[in-house]
KOLGU-153666 format. One record per residue (C-alpha): residue in three letters; x, y, z. Coordinates in steps of 0.02 Angstrom, whole numbers, plus 32768, in hexadecimal, padded with zeros to 4 digits. Layout:
N
alaXYZ/...
This chain:
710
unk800080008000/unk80B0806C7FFB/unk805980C97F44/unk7FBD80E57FA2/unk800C81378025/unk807581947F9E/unk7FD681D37F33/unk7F9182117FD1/unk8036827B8007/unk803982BA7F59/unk7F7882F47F6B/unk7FA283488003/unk803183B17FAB/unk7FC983D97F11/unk7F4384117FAA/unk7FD284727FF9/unk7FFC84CE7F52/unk7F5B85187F18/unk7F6385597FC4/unk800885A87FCB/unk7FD985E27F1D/unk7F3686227F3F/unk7F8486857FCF/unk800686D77F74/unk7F7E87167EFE/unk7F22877A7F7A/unk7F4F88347F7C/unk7F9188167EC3/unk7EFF882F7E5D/unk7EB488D97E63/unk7E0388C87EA7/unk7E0F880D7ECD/unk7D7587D37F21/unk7D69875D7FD9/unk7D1586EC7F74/unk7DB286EB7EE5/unk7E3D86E17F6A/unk7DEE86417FE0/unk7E5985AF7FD0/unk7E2B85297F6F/unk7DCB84897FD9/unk7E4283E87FF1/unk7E4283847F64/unk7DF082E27F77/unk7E4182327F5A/unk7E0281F27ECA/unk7E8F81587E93/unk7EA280D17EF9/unk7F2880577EA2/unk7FCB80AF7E78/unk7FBD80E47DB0/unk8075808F7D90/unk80807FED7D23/unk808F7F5D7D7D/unk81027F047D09/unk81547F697C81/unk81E07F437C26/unk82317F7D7B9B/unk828D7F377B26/unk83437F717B20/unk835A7F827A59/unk82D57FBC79DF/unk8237802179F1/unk81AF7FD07A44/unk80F8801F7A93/unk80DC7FA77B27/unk80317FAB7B72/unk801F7F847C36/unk7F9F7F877CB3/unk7FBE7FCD7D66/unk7F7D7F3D7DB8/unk7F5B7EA07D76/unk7EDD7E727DF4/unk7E697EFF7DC2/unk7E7F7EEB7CFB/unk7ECF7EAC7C5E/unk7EDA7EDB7BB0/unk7EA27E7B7B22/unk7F187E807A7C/unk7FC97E8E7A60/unk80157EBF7AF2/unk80DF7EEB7AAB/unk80D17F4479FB/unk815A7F687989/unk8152803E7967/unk8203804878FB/unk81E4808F785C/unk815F80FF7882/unk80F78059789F/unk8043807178F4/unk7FF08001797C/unk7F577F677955/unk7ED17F8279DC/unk7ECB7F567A80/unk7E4D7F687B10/unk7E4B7F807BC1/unk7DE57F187C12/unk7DAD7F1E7CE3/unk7D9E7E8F7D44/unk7CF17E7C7DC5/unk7CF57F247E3A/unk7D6D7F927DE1/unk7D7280107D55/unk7DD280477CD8/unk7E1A81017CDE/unk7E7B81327C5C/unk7F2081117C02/unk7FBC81657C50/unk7FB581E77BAC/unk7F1682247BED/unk7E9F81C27B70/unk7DF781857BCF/unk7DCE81167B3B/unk7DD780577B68/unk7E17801E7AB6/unk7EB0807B7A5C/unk7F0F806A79B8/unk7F7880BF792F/unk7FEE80E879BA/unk80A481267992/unk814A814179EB/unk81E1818979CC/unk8241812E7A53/unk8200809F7AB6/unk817080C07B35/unk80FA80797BA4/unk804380A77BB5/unk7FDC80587C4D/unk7F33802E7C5B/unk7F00808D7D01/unk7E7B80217D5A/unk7E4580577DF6/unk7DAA80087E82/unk7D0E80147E51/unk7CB180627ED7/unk7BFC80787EC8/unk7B9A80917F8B/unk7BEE80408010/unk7C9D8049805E/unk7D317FCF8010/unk7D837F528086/unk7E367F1E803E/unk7E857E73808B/unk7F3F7E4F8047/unk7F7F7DA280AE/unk802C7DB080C1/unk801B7CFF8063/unk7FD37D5B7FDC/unk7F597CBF7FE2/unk7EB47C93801A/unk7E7A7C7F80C5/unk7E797BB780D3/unk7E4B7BAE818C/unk7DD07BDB8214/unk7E487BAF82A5/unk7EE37BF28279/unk7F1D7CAA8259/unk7F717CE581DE/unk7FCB7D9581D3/unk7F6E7E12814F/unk7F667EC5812D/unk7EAE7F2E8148/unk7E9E7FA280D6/unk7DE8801380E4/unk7DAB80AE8090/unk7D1081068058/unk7CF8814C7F90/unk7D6D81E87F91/unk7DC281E18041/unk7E7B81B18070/unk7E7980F7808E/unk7EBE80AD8134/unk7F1280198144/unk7F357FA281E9/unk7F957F118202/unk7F2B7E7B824C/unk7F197DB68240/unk7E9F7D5E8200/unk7E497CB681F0/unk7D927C7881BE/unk7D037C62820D/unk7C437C118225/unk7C147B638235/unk7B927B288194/unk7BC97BCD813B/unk7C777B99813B/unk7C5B7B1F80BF/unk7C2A7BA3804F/unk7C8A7BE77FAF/unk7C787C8D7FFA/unk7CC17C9880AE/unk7CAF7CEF814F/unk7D4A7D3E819F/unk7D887D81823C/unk7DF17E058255/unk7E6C7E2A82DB/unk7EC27ED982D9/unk7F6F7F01832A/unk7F137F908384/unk7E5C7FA783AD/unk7E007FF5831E/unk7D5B8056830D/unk7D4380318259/unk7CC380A88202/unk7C8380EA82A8/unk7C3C804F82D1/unk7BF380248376/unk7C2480958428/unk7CD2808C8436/unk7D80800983D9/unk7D947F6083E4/unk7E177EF18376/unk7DB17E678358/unk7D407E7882C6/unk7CC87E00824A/unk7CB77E128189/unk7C1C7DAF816B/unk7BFA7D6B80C2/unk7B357D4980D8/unk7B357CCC8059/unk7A977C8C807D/unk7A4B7D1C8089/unk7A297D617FD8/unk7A017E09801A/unk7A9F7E248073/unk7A377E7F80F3/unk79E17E068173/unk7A5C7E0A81EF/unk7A947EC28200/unk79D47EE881F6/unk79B97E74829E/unk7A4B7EBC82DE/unk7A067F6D82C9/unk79647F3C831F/unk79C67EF783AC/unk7A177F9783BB/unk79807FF983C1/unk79487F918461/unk79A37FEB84E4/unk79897F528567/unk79F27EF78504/unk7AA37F1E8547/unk7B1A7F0B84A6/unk7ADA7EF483E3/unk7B657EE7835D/unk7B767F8F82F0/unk7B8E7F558235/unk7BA07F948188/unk7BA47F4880CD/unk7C4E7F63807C/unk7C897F1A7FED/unk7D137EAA8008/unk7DCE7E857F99/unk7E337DEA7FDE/unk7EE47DEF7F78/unk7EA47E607F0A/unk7E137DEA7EC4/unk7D5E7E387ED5/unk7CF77DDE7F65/unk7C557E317F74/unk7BEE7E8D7FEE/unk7C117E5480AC/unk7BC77E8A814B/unk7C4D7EE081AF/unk7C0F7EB98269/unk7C507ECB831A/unk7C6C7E1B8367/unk7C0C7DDF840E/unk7C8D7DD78484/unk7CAF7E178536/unk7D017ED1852A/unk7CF07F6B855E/unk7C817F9A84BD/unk7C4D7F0384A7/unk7BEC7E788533/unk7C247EED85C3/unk7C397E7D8665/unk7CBB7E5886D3/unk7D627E278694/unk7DC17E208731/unk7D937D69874A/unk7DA27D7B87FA/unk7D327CEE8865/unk7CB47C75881F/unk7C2B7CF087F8/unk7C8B7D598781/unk7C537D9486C8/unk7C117D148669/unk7BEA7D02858B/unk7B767C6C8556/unk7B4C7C2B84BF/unk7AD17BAC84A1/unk7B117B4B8418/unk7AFB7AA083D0/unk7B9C7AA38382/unk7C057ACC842C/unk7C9E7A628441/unk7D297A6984B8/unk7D197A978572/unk7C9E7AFE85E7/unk7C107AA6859D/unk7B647A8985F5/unk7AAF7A7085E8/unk7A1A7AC38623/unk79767A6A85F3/unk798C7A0E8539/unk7A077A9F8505/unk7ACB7AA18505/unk7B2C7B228533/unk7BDD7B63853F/unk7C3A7BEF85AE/unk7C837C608522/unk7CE07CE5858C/unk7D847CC985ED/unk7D917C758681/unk7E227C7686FD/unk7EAE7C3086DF/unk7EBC7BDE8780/unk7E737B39874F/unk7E227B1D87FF/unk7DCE7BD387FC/unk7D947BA28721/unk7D387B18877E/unk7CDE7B7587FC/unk7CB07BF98774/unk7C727B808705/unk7BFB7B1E8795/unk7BC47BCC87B9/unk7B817BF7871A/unk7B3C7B5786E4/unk7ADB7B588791/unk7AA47C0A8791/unk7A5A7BE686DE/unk7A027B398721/unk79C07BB2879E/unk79887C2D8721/unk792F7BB486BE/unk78DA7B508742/unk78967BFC8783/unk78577C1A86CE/unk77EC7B7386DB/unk77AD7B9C878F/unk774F7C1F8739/unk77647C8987D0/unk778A7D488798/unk77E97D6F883F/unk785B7CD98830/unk78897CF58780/unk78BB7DB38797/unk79217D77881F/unk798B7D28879C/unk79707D7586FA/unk796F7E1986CC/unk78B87E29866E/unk78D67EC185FE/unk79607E75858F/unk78DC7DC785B1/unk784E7E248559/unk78CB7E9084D4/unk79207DFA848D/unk788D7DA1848A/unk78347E278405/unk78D07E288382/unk78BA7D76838F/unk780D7D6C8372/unk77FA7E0582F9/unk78917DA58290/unk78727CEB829D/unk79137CBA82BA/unk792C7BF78284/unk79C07BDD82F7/unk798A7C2E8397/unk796F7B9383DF/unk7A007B328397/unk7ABA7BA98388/unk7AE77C548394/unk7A7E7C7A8423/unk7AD57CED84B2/unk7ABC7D078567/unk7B367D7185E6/unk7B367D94869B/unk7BA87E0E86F5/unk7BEB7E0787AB/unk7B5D7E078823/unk7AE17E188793/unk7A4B7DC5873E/unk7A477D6D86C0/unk7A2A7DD78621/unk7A017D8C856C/unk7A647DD984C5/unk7AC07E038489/unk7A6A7DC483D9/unk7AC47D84834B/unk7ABA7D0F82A5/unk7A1B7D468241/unk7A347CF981B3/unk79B97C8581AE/unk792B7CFB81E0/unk78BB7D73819B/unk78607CFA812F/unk78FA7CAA80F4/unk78E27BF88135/unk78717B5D8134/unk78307B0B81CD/unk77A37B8981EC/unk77FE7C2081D9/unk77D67C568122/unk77367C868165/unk770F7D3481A1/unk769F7CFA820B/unk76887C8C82B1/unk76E17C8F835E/unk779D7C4D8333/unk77F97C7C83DD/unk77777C63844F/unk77637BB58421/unk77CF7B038410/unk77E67B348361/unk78517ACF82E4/unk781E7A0C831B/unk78607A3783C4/unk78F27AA083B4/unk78AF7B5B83DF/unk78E77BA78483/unk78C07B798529/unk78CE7C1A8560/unk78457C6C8506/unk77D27BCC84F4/unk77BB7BBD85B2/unk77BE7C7885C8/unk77207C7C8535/unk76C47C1B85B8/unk76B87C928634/unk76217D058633/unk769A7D9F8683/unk77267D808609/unk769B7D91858A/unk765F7E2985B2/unk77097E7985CF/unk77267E558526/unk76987EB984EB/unk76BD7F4A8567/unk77797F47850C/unk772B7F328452/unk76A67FD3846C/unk773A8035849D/unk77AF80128420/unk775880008392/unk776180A88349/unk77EF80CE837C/unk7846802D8347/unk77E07FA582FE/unk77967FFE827D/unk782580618228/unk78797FB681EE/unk78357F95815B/unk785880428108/unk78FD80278154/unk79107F9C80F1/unk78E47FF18048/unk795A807F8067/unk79D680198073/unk79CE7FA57FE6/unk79A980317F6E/unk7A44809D7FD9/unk7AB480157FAE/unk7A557FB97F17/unk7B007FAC7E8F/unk7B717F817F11/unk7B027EEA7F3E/unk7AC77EBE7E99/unk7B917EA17E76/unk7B8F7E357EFE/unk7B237DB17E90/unk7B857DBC7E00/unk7C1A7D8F7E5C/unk7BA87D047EAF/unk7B347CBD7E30/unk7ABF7C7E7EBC/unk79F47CE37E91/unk79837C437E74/unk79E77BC67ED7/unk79D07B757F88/unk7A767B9B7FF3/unk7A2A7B6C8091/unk79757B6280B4/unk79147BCD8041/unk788D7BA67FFB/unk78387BCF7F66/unk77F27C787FB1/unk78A87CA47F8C/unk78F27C487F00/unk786E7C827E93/unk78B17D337EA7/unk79247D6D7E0F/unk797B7DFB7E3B/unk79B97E707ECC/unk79267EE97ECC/unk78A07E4E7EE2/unk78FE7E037F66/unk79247EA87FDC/unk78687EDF7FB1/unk78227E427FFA/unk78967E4F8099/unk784A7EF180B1/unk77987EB08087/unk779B7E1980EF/unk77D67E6E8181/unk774A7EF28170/unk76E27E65816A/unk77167E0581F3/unk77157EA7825F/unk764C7EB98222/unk762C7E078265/unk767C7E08830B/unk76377EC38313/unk758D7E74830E/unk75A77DDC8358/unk75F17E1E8413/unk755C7E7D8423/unk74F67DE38412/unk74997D7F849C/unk74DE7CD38444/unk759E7D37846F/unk755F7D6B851F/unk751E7CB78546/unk75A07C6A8510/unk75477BF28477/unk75DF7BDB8413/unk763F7B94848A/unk75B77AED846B/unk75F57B0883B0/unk769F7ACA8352/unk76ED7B2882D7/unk776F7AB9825F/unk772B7B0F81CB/unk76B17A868180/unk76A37A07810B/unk76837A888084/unk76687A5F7FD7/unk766D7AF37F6A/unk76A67ACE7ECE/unk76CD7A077F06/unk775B7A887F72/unk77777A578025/unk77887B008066/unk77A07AF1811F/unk77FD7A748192/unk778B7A0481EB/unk777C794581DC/unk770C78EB8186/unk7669789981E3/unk769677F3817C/unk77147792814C/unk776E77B880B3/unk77A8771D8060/unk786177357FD9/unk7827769D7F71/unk77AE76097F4F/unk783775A67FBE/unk781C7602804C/unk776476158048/unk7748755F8031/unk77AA753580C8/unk775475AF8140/unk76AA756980FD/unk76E974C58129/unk773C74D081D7/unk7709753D8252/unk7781759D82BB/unk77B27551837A/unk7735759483E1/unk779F75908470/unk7828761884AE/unk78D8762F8441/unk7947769184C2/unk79EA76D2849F/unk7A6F768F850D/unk7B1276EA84BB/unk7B32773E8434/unk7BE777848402/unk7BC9782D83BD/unk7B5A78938428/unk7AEE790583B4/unk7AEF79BB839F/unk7A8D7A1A841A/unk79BE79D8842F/unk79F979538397/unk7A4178BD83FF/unk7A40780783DE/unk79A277E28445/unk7938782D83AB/unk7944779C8349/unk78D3773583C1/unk784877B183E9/unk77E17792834E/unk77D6784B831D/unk7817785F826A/unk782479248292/unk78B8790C8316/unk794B78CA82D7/unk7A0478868316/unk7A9A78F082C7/unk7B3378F282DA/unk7BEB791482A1/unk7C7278B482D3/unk7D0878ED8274/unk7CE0787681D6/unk7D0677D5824C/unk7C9B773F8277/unk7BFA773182F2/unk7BA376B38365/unk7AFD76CB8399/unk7AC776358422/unk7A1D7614844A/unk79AF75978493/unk78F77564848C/unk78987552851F/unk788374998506/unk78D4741B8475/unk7896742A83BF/unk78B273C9831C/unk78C2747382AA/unk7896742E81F3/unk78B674ED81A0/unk78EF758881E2/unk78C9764281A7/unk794A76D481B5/unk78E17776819E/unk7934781C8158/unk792B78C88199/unk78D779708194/unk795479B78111/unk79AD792280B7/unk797B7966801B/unk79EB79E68037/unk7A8679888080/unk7A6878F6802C/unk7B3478BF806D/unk7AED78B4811C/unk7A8E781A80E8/unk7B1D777B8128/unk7B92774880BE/unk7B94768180FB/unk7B4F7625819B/unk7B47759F81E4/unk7AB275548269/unk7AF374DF82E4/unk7A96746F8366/unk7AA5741583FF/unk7A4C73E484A8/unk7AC373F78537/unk7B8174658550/unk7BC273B98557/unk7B9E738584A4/unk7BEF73C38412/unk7B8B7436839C/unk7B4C73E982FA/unk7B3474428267/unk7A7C74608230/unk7A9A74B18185/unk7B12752B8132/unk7B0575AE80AB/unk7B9876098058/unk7B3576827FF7/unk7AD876CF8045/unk7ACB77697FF7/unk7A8E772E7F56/unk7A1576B07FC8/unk79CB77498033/unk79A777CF7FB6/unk79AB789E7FCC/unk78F378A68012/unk78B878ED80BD/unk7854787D813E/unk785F77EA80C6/unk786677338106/unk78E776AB80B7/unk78CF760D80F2/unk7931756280E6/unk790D74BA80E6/unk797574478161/unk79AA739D810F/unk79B3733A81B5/unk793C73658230/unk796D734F8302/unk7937736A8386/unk7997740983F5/unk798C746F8465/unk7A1C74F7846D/unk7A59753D83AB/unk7AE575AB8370/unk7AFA761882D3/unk7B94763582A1/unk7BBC76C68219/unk7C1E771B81A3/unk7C0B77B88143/unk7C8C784A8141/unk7C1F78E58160/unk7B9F791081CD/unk7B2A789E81DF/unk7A667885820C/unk79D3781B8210/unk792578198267/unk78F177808294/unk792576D082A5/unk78A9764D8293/unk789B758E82AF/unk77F97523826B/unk77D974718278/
């Protein structure tokens, strides 16, 4: 960035100059006017990449025109690039040509057209294409590894250069590290990063004060780039909620290569600008960051309820002291929730704090957040405190933008067991409560003109603000029309930038309408929906399952399958699970697979290496078939499905485990379709009691239901 710096000190004496030149003018011209002798305004930056070639040589003997470019990564030229100019000999054509988010300038001779020819030279010369960024709305985010390659990993830094301006001011640049980031979205061609700076950093005027840790999220399933900074500016407008992120769009270059639009974000972490508790870590009730996450690994993980969780701030580094902090937490949180199921107002706001309770509870409501139940979802607690919910984070999948209930603008989402099971505890008991529901009201009547209501327009100004910055995005990513994650047709069926921000903005409106109505209902104030579920339906619009729930039969893959479970019928006493190796992400554990409910599911990752699931039934059975049953979204991850298996059998520990039957394809024998039973027929029939499944597959893996008939 040495010519950057270079254009910029050359600006400033050009700016320096007029001035000393406009001075020595005054008192010079007879009759001179204020207006004539006021010095001239700074002059504004307007190139970004230094205007020298990149790689120019000429030749030593003869008389060549060579044409360059000033940065390869921003341009080429198309024809001849070395052309002989002895003799009075003219140039063929050639073109400049700018690569996704940059433009072409002008030729070093001062020429602004992008093809040129009939040029002559006396003596050998070089003329440069000047490119230069492209920059349409939103700020520019340069990231040069000192690798100069990709970022490969999301658990190991790597050192890297910051470099961030707006259209037409100086540029400033920061060393940092880097490394990736996100769990599902890291498998994405477009990545998330996160930044750490040398020095804390208050990028853009973002949020209340520096920090040097800092997110670039890419939003790729999000094909309005907007979901999340839009839930993180509702957050922010509920002042009971201690910390929301600040966030802007930028457009992003990694290496010089054109990346698209990101959402520059603050990170949820414990700082003074950030989660603001008690960092001193002194005795066991201390200051305290939780996540609930099915995906937490490692150590200072607990349960409370169905849920997992996982201490995400410090703890001391006296080990004995970590310990004490961590039994702390996990009890005061036990505590917090049990109070929540008492019912009993008093005893839960001696635990909880109830503003941030009823706050976080209306973003996730007004947003219908897919994952609020299952990752991403924050609680904190300072020294001596309550319990407060927030900060919020990963929106993503909201707004409309998923299956499983939550393409609809309408119904309770939050305030219910949502998804098959997996919404949040925390709200779902709280929705039972007559008070809770009428503090929820109170909270909605006073916010909603103030808050609630302004979002959609919001939402509109801002794709319209930023509209060619974002539609670049999408040429860069090819992805209107397609499923990424869980969108459904609602959204696929939109073709271009404009549809997909306007129906943000018009769902949201319309959501806001429904719940408007609906709080101010006596079916809200009674508490009705809690008697209902909400996984979206069976739908069939179009022969389209729109939403997530299970079917109310059994869906049979072939004529194999369906013959079988006419034939046999399934044990009709108890399968328990006894063991299983891999536990199951959060709410998604092996014990699913013998509760009969094709809408829960066991799922799990364990590092691409094998599985045992053990299990008994109540009392010995001669199993003539058994049925493996699919999950909610195999269509989509149709490599969760196992790879091989094999079902083993026995009647005692003492006896060595027979094999029942083996398959080593099974992922052209159980297909890419959701809630859809497989079943096999088992060659020799015995009688046993306690089975095993052994498996292999090298991804995640899932399936709902295991089932023996006879």
């Amino acid at each position: 960035m040495k010519n950057i710096i270079k254009t910029f000190l050359f600006a400033l004496i050009i700016t320096a100059i007029a001035a000393i030149t406009s001075c020595s003018n005054q008192g010079g011209e007879p009759g001179a006017t204020v207006e004539e002798t006021t010095a001239e305004p700074a002059i504004k930056v307007t190139q970004y990449l230094p205007e020298t070639p990149e790689d120019g040589t000429l030749p030593s003997d003869g008389v060549y025109i060579v044409y360059a470019v000033n940065s390869k990564a921003a341009g080429s030229i198309k024809g001849e690039l070395k052309q002989d100019a002895a003799d009075g000999k003219t140039t063929t054509k050639v073109t400049a040509s700018a690569n996704l988010g940059y433009k072409f300038v002008r030729w070093s001779d001062g020429s602004t057209e992008t093809s040129r020819s009939g040029d002559s030279a006396a003596q050998s010369e070089i003329i440069t294409a000047v490119f230069d960024y492209d920059i349409l709305e939103l700020p520019i985010v340069l990231i040069e590894t000192e690798t100069g390659h990709d970022v490969k990993s999301k658990t190991e830094y790597i050192s890297t250069n910051i470099t961030m301006f707006k259209g037409g001011d100086e540029a400033a640049s920061y060393p940092a590290q880097i490394r990736g980031r996100g769990n599902n979205t890291w498998s994405y061609p477009k990545k998330s990063y996160k930044v750490k700076f040398t020095d804390k950093q208050n990028l853009f005027g973002l949020g209340s004060g520096g920090d040097r840790v800092w997110v670039l999220l890419a939003n790729q399933c999000d094909q309005t780039l907007l979901r999340n900074h839009f839930a993180f500016e509702l957050a922010g407008e509920y002042d009971q909620i201690d910390f929301a992120p600040s966030s802007t769009s930028v457009e992003v270059y990694l290496n010089g290569e054109y990346r698209g639009v990101y959402l520059l974000s603050e990170e949820i972490k414990v700082g003074n600008d950030r989660v603001d508790v008690d960092k001193k870590l002194k005795g066991a009730d201390t200051g305290f960051l939780v996540e609930l996450s099915a995906y937490s690994s490692g150590d200072w993980i607990f349960n409370v309820g169905s849920r997992q969780y996982q201490v995400r701030s410090d703890l001391s580094t006296d080990k004995k002291l970590a310990e004490e902090q961590y039994e702390f937490i996990k009890t005061y949180m036990n505590k917090c929730y049990e109070a929540v199921k008492s019912g009993d107002r008093a005893e839960v706001e001696k635990y909880i704090d109830i503003n941030s309770y009823i706050d976080t509870y209306l973003v996730e409501e007004i947003t219908k957040n897919l994952d609020l139940g299952w990752d991403s979802y924050y609680l904190h607690k300072d020294k001596g405190g309550k319990l407060k919910l927030g900060p919020m984070w990963d929106f993503d999948l909201a707004f409309g933008n998923s299956n499983e209930g939550c393409e609809f603008f309408t119904d309770i989402y939050a305030g219910i067991d949502s998804r098959n099971g997996l919404g949040n505890p925390w709200y779902t008991e709280a929705s039972k409560l007559p008070w809770f529901r009428e503090l929820i009201v109170q909270r909605w009547d006073a916010t909603y003109e103030s808050i609630i209501s302004k979002l959609p327009s919001k939402i509109i100004a801002e794709g319209e603000r930023g509209f060619n910055s974002y539609s670049r995005n999408f040429l860069k990513w090819k992805i209107f029309g397609t499923t990424q994650n869980r969108e459904t047709k609602f959204i696929t069926s939109l073709k271009n930038y404009k549809e997909h921000y306007e129906y943000f903005a018009e769902w949201v409106e319309n959501r806001i309408n429904w719940l408007n109505d609906y709080y101010h209902t006596d079916e809200y104030k009674n508490g009705d929906f809690i008697k209902k579920t909400n996984n979206g339906g069976w739908g069939n619009q179009d022969e389209i399952h729109w939403g997530g729930g299970a079917p109310d039969e059994d869906i049979y893959g072939n004529d194999e399958t369906k013959k079988l479970m006419k034939e046999y019928k399934p044990f009709k006493g108890e399968l328990k699970l006894d063991e299983a190796v891999a536990p199951g992400f959060g709410g998604e554990g092996p014990e699913n697979l013998f509760d009969g409910a094709a809408a829960s599911k066991y799922c799990y990752d364990n590092g691409g290496g094998d599985n045992e699931i053990l299990f008994s039934a109540s009392e010995q059975f001669t199993a003539k078939a058994y049925v493996l049953r699919t999950a909610n979204d195999t269509s989509q991850y149709n490599d969760r499905n196992p790879d091989k298996w094999v079902l083993y059998g026995r009647n005692a520990e003492t006896e060595e485990w027979r094999v029942i039957d083996s398959v080593d394809d099974g992922e052209s024998r159980l297909e890419a379709a959701d809630y859809t039973c497989f079943g096999f027929k088992i060659n020799t029939p015995a009688l046993y009691k306690h089975y095993r499944l052994f498996i292999e597959n090298d991804s995640t893996t899932q399936l709902s239901d295991i089932l023996l008939l006879g």
